[in-house]
Biopython code that builds the backbone (N, CA, C, O; Angstrom):
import numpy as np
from Bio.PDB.StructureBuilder import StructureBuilder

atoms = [
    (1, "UNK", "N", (40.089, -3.036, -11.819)),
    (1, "UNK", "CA", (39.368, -4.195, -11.303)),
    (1, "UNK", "C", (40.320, -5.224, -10.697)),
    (1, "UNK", "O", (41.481, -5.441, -11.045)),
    (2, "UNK", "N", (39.758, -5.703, -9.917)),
    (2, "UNK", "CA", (40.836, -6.784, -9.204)),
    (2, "UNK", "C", (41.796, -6.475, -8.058)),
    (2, "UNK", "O", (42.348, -7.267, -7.295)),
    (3, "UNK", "N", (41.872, -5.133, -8.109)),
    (3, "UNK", "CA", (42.670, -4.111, -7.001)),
    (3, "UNK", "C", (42.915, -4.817, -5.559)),
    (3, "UNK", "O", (42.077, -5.710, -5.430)),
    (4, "UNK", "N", (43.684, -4.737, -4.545)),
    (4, "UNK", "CA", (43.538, -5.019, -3.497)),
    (4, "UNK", "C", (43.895, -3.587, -2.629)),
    (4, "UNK", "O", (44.963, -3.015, -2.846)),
    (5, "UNK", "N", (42.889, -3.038, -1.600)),
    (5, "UNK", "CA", (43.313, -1.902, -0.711)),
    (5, "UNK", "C", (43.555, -1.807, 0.260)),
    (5, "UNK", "O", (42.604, -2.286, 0.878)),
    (6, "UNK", "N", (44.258, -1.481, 0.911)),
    (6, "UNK", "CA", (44.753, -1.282, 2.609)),
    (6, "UNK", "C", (43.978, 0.291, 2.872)),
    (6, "UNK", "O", (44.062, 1.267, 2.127)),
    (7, "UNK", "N", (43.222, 0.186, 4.154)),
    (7, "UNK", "CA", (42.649, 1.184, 5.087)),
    (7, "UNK", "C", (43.323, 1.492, 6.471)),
    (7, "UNK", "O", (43.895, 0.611, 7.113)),
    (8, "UNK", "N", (43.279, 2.075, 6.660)),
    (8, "UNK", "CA", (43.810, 2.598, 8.196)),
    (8, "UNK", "C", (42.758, 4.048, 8.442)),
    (8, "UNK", "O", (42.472, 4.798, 7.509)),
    (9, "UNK", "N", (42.432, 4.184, 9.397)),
    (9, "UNK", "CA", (41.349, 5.091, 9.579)),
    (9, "UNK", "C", (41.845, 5.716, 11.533)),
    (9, "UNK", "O", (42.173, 4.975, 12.459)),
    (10, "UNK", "N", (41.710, 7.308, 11.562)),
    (10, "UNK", "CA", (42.354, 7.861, 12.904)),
    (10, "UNK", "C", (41.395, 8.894, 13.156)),
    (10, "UNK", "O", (40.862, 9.599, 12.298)),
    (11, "UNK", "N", (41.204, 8.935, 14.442)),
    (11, "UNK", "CA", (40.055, 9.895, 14.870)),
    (11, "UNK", "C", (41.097, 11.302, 15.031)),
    (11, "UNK", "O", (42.254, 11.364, 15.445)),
    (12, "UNK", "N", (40.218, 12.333, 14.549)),
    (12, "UNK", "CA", (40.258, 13.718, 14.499)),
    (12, "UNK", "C", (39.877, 14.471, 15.854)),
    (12, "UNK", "O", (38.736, 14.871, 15.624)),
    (13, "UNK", "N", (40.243, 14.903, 17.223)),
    (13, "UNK", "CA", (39.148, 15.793, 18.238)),
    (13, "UNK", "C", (39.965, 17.116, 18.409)),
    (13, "UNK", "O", (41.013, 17.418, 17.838)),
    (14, "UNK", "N", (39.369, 17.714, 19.171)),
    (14, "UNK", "CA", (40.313, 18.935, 19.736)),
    (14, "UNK", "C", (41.294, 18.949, 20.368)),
    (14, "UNK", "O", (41.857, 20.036, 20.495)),
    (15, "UNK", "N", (41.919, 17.662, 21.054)),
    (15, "UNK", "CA", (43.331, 17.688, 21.523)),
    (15, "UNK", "C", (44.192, 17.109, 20.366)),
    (15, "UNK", "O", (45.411, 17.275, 20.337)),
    (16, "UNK", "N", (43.418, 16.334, 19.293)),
    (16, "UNK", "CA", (44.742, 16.316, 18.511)),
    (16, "UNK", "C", (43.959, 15.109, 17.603)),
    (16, "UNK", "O", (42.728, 15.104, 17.603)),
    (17, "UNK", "N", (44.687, 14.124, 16.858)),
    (17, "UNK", "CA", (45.112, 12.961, 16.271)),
    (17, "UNK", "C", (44.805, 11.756, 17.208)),
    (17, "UNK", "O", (45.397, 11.725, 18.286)),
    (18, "UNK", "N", (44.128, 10.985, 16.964)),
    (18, "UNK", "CA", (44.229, 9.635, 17.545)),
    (18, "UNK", "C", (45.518, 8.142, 16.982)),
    (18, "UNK", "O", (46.284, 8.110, 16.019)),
    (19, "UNK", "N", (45.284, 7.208, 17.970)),
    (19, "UNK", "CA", (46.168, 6.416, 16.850)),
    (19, "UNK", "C", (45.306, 5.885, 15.863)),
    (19, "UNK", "O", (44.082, 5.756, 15.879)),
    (20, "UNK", "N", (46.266, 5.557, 14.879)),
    (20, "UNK", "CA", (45.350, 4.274, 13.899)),
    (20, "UNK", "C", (45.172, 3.494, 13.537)),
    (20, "UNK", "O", (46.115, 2.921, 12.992)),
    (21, "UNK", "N", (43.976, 2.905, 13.541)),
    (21, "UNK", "CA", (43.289, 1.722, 13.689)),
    (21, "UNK", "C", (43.926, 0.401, 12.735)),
    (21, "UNK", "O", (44.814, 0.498, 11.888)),
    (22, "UNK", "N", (43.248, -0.750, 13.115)),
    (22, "UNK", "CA", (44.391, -1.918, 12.685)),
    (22, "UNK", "C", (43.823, -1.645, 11.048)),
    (22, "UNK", "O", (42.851, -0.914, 10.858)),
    (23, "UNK", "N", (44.617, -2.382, 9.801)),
    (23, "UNK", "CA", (44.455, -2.114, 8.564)),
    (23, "UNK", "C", (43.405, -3.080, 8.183)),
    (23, "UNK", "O", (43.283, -4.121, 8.828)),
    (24, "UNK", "N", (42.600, -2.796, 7.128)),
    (24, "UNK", "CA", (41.456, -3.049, 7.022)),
    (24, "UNK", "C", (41.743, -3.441, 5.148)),
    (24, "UNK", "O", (42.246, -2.529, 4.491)),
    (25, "UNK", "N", (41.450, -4.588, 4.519)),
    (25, "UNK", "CA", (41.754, -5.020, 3.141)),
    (25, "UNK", "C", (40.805, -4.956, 2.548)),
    (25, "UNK", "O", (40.082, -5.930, 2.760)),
    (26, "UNK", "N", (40.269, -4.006, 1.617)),
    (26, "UNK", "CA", (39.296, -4.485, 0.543)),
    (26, "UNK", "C", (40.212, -4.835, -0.965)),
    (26, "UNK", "O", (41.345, -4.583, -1.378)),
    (27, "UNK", "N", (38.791, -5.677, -1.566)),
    (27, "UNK", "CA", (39.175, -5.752, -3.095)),
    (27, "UNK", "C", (38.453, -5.481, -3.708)),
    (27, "UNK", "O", (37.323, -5.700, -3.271)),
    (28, "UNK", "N", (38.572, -4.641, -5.526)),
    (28, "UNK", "CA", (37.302, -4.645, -6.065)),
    (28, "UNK", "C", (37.176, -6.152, -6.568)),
    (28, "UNK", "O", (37.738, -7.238, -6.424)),
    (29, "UNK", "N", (35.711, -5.357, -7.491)),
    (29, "UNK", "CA", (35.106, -6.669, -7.853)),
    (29, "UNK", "C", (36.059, -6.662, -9.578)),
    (29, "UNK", "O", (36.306, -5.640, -10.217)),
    (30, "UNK", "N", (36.392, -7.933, -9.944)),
    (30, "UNK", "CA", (36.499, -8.194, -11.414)),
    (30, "UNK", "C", (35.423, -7.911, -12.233)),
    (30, "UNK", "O", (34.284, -7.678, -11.829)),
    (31, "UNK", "N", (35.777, -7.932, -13.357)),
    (31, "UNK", "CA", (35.019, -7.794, -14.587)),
    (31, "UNK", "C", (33.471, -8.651, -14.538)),
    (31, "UNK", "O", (32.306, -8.254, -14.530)),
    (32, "UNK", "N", (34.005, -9.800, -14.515)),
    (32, "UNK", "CA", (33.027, -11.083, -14.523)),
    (32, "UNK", "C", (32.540, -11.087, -13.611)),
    (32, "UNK", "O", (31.369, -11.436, -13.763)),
    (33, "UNK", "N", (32.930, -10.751, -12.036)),
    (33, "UNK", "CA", (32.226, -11.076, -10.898)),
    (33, "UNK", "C", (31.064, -10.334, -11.035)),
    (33, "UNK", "O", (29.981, -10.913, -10.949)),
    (34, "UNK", "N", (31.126, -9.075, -11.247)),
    (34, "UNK", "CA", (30.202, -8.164, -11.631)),
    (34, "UNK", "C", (28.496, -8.766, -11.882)),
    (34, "UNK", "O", (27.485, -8.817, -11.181)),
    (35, "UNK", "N", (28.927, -9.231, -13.536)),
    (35, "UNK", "CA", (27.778, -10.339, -14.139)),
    (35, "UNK", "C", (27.332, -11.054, -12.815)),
    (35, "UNK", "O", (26.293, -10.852, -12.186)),
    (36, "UNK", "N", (28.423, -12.005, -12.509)),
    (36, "UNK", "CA", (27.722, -12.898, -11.999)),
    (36, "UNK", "C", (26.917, -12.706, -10.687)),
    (36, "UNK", "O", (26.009, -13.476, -10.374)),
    (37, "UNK", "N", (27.403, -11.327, -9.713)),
    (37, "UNK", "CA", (26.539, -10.779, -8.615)),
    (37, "UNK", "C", (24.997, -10.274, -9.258)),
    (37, "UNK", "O", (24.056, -10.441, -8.482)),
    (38, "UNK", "N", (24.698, -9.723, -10.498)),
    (38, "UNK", "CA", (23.253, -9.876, -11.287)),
    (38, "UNK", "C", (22.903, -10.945, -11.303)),
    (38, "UNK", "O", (21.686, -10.953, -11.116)),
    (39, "UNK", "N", (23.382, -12.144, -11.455)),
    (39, "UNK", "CA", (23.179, -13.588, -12.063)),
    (39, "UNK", "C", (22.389, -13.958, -10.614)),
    (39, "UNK", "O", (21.186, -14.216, -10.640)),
    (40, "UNK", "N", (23.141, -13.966, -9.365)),
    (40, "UNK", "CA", (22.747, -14.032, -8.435)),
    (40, "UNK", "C", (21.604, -13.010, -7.713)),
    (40, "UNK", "O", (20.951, -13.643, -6.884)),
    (41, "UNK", "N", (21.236, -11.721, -7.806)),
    (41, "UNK", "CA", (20.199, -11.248, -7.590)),
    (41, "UNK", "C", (19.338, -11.322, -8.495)),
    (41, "UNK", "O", (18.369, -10.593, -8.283)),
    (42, "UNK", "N", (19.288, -12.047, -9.640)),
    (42, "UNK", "CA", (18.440, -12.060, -10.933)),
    (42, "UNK", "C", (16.516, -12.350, -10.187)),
    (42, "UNK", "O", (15.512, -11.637, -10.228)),
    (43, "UNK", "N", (16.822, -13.886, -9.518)),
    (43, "UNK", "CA", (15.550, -14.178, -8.995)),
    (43, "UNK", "C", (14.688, -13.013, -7.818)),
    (43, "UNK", "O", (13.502, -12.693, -7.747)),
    (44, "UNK", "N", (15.454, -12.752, -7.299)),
    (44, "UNK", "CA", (14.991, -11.390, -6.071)),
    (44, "UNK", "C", (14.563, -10.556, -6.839)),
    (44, "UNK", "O", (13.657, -9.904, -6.320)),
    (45, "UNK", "N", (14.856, -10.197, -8.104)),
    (45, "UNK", "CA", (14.379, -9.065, -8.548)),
    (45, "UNK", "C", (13.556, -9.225, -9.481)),
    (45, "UNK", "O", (12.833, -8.251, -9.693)),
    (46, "UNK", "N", (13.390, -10.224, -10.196)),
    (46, "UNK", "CA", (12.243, -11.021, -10.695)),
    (46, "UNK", "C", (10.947, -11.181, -10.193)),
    (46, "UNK", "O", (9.808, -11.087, -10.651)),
    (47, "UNK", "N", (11.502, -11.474, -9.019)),
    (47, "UNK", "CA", (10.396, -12.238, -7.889)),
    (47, "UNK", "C", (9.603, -10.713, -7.302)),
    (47, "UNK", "O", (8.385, -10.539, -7.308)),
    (48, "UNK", "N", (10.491, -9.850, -6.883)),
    (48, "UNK", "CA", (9.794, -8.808, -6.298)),
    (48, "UNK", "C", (8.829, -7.883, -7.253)),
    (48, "UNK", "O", (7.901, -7.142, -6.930)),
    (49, "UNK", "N", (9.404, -8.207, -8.608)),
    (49, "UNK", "CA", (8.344, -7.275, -9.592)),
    (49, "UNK", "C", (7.086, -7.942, -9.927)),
    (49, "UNK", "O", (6.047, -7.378, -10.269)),
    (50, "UNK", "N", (7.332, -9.530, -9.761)),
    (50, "UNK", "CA", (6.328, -10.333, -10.108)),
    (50, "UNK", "C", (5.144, -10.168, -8.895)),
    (50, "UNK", "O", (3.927, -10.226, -9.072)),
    (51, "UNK", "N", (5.802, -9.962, -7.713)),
    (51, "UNK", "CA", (4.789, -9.402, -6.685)),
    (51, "UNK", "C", (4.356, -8.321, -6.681)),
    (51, "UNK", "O", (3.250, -8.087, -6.192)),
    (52, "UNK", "N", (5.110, -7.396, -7.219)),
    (52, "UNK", "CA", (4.456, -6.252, -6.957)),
    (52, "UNK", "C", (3.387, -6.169, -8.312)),
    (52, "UNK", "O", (2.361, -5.490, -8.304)),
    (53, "UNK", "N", (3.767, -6.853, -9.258)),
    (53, "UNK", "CA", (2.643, -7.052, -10.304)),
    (53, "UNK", "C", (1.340, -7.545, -9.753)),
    (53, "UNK", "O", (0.158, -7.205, -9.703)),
    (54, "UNK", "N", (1.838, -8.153, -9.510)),
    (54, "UNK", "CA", (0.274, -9.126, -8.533)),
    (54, "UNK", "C", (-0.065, -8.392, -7.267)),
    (54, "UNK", "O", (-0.227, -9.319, -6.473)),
    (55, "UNK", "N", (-0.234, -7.460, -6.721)),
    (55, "UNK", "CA", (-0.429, -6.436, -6.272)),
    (55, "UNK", "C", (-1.037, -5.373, -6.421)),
    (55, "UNK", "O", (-1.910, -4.869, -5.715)),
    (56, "UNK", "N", (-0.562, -5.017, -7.372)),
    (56, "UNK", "CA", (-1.432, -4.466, -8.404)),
    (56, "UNK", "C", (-2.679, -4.846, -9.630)),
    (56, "UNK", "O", (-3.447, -4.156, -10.301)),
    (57, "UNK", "N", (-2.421, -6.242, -9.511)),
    (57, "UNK", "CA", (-3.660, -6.602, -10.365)),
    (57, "UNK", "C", (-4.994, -6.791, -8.660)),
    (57, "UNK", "O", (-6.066, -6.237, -8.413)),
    (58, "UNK", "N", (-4.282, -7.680, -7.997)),
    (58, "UNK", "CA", (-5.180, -7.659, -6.612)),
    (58, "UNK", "C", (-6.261, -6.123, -6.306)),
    (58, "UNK", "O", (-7.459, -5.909, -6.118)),
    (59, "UNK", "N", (-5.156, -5.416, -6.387)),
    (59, "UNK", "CA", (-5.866, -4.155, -6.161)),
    (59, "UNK", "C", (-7.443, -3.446, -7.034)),
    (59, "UNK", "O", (-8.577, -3.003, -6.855)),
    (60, "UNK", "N", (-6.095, -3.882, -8.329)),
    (60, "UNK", "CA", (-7.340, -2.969, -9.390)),
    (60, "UNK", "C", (-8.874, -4.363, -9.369)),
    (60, "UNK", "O", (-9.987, -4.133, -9.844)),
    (61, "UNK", "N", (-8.556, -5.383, -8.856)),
    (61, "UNK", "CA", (-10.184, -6.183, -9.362)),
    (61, "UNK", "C", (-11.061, -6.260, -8.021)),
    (61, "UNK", "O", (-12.141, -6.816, -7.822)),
    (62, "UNK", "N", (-10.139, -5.430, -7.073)),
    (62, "UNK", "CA", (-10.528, -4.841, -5.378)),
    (62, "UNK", "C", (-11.766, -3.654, -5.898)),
    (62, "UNK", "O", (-12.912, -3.449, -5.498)),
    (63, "UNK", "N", (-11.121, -3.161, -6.722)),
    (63, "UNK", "CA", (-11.381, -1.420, -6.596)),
    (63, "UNK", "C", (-12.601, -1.691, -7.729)),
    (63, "UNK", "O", (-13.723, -1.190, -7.651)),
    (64, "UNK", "N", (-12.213, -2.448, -8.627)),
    (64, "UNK", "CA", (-13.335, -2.691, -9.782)),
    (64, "UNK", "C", (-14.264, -3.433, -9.132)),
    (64, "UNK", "O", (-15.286, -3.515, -9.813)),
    (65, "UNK", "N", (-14.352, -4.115, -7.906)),
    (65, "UNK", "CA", (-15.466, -5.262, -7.535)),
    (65, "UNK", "C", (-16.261, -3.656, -6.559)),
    (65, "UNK", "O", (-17.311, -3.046, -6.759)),
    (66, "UNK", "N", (-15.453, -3.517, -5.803)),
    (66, "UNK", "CA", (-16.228, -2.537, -5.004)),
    (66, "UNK", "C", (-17.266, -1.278, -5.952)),
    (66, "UNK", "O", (-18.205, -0.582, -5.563)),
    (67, "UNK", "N", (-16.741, -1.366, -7.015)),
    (67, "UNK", "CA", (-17.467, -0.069, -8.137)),
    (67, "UNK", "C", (-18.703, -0.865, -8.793)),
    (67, "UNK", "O", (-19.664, -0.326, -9.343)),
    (68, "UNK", "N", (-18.521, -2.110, -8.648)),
    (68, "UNK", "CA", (-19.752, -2.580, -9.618)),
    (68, "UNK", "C", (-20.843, -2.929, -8.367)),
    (68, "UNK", "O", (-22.069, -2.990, -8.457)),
    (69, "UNK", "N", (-20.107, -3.110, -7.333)),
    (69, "UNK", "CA", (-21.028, -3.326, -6.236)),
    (69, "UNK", "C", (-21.845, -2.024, -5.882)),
    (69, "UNK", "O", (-22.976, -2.124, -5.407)),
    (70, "UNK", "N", (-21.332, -0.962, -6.088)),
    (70, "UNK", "CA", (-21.598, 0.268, -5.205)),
    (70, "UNK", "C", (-22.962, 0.578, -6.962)),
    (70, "UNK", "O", (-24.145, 0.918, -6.955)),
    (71, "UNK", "N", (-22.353, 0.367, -7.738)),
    (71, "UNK", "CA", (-23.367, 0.215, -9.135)),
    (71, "UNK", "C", (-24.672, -0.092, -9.096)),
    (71, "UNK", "O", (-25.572, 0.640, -9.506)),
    (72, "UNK", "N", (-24.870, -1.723, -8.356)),
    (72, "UNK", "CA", (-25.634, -2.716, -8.994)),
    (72, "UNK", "C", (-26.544, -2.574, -7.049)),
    (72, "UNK", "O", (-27.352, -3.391, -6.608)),
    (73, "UNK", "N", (-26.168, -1.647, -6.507)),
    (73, "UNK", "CA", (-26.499, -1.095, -5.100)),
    (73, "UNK", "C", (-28.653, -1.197, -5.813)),
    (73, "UNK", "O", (-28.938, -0.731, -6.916)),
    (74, "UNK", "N", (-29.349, -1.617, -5.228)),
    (74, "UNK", "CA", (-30.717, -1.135, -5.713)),
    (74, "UNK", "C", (-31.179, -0.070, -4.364)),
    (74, "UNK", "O", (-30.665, -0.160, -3.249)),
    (75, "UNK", "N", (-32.062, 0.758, -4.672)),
    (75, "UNK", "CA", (-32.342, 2.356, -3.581)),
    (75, "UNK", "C", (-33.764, 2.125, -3.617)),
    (75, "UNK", "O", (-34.211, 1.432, -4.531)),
    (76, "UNK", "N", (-34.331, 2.481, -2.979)),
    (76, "UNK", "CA", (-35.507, 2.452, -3.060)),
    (76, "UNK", "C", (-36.515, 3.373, -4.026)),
    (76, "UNK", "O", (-37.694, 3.193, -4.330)),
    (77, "UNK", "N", (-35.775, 4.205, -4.307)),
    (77, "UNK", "CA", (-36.137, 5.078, -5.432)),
    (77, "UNK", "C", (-35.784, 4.440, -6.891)),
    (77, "UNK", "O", (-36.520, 4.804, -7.809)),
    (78, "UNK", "N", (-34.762, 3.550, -7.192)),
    (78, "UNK", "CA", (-34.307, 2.800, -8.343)),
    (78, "UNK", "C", (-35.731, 2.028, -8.187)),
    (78, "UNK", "O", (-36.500, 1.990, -9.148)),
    (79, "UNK", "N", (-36.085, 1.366, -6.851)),
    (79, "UNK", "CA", (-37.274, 0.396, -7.176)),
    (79, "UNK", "C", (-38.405, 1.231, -7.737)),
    (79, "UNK", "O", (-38.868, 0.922, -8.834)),
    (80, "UNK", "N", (-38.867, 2.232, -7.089)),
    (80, "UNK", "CA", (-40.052, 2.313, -7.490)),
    (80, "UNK", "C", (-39.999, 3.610, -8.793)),
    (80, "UNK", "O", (-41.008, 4.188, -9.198)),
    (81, "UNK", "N", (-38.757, 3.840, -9.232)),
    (81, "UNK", "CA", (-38.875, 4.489, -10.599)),
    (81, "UNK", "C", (-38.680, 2.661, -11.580)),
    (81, "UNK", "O", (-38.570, 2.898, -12.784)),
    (82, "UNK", "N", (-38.648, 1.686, -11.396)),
    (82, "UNK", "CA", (-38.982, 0.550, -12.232)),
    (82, "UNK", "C", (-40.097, -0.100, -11.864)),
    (82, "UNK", "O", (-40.284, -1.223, -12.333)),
    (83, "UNK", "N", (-40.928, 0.399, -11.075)),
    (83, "UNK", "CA", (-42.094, -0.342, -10.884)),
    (83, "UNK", "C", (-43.018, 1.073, -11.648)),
    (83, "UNK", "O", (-44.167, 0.809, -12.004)),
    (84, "UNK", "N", (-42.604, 2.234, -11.832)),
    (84, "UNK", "CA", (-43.347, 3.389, -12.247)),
    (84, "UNK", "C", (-43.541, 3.207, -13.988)),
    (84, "UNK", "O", (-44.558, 3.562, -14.584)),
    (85, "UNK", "N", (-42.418, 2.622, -14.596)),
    (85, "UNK", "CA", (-42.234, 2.631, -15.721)),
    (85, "UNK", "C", (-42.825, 1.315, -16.315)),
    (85, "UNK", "O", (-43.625, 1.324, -17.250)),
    (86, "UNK", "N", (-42.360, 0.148, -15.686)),
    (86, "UNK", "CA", (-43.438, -0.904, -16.039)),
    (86, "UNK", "C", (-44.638, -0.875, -15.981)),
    (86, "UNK", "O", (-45.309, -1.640, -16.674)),
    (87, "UNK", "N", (-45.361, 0.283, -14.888)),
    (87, "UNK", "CA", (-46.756, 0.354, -14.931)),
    (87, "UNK", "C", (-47.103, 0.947, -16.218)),
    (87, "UNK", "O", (-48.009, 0.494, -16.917)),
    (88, "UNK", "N", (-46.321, 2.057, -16.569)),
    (88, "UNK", "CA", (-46.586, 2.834, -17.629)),
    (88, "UNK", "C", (-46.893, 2.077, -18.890)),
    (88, "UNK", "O", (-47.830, 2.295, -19.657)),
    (89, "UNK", "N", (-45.622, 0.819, -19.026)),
    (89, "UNK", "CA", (-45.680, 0.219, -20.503)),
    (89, "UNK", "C", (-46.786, -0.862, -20.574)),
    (89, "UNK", "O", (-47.166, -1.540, -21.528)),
    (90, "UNK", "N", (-47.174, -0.825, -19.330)),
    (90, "UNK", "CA", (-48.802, -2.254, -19.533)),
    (90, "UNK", "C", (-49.272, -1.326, -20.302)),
    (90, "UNK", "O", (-49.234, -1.401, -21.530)),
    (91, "UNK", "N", (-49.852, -0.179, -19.534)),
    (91, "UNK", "CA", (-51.226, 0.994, -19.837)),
    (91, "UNK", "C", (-51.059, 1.495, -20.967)),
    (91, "UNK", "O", (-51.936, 2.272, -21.344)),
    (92, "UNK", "N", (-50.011, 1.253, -21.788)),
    (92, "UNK", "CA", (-50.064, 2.281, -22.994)),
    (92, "UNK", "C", (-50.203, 1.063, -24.089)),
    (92, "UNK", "O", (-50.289, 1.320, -25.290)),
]
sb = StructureBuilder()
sb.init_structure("model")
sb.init_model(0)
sb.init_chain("A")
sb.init_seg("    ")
for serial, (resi, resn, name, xyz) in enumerate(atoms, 1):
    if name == "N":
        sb.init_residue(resn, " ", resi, " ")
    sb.init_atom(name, np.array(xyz, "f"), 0.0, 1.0, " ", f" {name:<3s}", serial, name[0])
structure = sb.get_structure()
C-alpha cells in the first residue's frame, strides 16, 4: 500500500517495436484511504437502494391496485346472477 509506479507502454506491429510512450505514475491506495473512498460512496449507495426500494414498493401497490380493480370489475352477468338471488331470498 502506498506504492508509487512508473508505466511506459510501446506498440507491438509487424515491422517491429514502437517507441515508448512518456512515463505514466500511479499510486496505490493506503490502508485508510480505502475506508474513507466507502465513507465517500456511502450516500450513493444508500440512496440508490433506497430508490430502488421505492420502486419496488411503487410497483407492487401498481400491480395490487390494478388486481383489485380488475376484481371489483361488475359484468353483466355478476349483475343479474345478484338480482337472481335476491329475488330468490324475498320468495322463500
Amino acid at each position: 500500500p502506498g506504492k508509487i509506479y512508473a508505466f511506459q507502454v510501446r506498440a507491438r506491429t509487424a515491422v517491429g517495436y514502437g517507441p515508448y510512450s512518456g512515463k505514466m505514475y500511479f499510486q496505490t491506495l493506503m490502508g485508510g484511504e480505502r475506508s474513507e473512498m466507502v465513507q465517500d460512496r456511502l450516500p450513493l449507495i444508500v440512496g440508490s437502494a433506497l430508490g430502488g426500494l421505492a420502486f419496488l414498493v411503487i410497483a407492487a401497490i401498481a400491480i395490487l391496485a390494478i388486481i383489485f380493480k380488475s376484481k371489483r370489475r361488475e359484468t353483466p352477468y355478476t349483475d343479474r346472477l345478484q338480482q337472481y338471488i335476491s329475488a330468490r331470498g324475498k320468495s322463500s
